[in-house]
N, C-alpha and C positions, 0 to 999 in steps of 0.2 A: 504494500500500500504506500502511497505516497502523499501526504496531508500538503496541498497546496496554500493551506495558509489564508486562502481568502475563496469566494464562492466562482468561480471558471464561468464567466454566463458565455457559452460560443456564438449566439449572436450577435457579440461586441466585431466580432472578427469578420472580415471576406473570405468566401469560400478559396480556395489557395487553384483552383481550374483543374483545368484538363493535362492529366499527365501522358495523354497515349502519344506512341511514338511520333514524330514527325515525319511525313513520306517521303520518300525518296526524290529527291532534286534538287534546284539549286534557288538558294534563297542571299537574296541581299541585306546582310545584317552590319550590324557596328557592334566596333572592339568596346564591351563595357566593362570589365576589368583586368587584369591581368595578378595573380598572384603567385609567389613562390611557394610552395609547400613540401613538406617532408611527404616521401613517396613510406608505402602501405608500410615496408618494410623498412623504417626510418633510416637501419646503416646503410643501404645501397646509394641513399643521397633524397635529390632532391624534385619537385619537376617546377613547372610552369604552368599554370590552369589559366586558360585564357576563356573568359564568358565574352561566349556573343549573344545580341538579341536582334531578330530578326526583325525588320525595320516595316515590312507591309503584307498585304493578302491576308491569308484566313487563318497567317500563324502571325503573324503579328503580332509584339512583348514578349515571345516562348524566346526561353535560353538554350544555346546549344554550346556543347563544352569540350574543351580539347587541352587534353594533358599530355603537354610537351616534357620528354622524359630530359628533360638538359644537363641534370647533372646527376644520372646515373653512374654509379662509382663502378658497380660489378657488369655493365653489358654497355661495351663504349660501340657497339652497333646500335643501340637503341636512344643515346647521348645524338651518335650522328644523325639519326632520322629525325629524332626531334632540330637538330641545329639544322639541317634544310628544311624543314618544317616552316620553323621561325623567319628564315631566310626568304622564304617565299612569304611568306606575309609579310613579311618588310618592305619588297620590292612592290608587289600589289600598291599597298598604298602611300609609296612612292619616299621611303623610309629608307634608306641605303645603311645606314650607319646610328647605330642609336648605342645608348649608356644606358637606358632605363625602358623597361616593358611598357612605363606609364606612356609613355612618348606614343605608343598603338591605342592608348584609350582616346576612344573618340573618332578613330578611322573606320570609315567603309569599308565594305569588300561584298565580295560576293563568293558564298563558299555553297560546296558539294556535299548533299547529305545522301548517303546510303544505309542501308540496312543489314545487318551481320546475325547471321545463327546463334 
């Protein structure tokens, strides 16, 4: 049990939407955050989670999320695919050279959704 302390009314809150998957194709979103995070297995290091929100049509405000593996310590194959990863989203929105991931908040793009088993 868990004594919240005070009475939870849920009608204070917005329902949180629709989680089904989004379909396959290509949608026009912007960079809305970028953060650093310890990956699942915290010593292998570290990634990069970059939230995009799709900008128009019938998913419009849904987040889509891509965890750039950048500073994997134990599979520097998976380091490099995340660093052309990054690379290509640099060049896209027209970023050649940056210090800081914040520098992509706020940029367009238009990225490829597929579907995985």
């Amino acid at each position: 049990m868990a004594d919240l302390g005070k009475v939870f009314d849920s009608n204070s809150y917005e329902e949180l939407g629709d989680f089904a998957p989004i379909p396959e194709g290509d949608y026009s979103v912007s960079i809305e955050s970028t953060t650093r995070k310890p990956l699942i297995k915290a010593s292998n290091g570290d990634k990069l989670v970059v939230v995009y929100v799709i900008n128009d049509g019938d998913h419009a405000n849904r987040k889509l999320f891509d965890n750039l593996n950048l500073w994997h310590t134990e599979s520097p194959d998976a380091a490099q695919f995340a660093a052309r990863t990054l690379s290509q989203i640099c060049r896209v929105v027209g970023k050649e050279k940056i210090t800081d991931t914040d520098e992509l908040v706020g940029c367009n793009l238009s990225v490829r959704v597929e579907q995985e088993d």
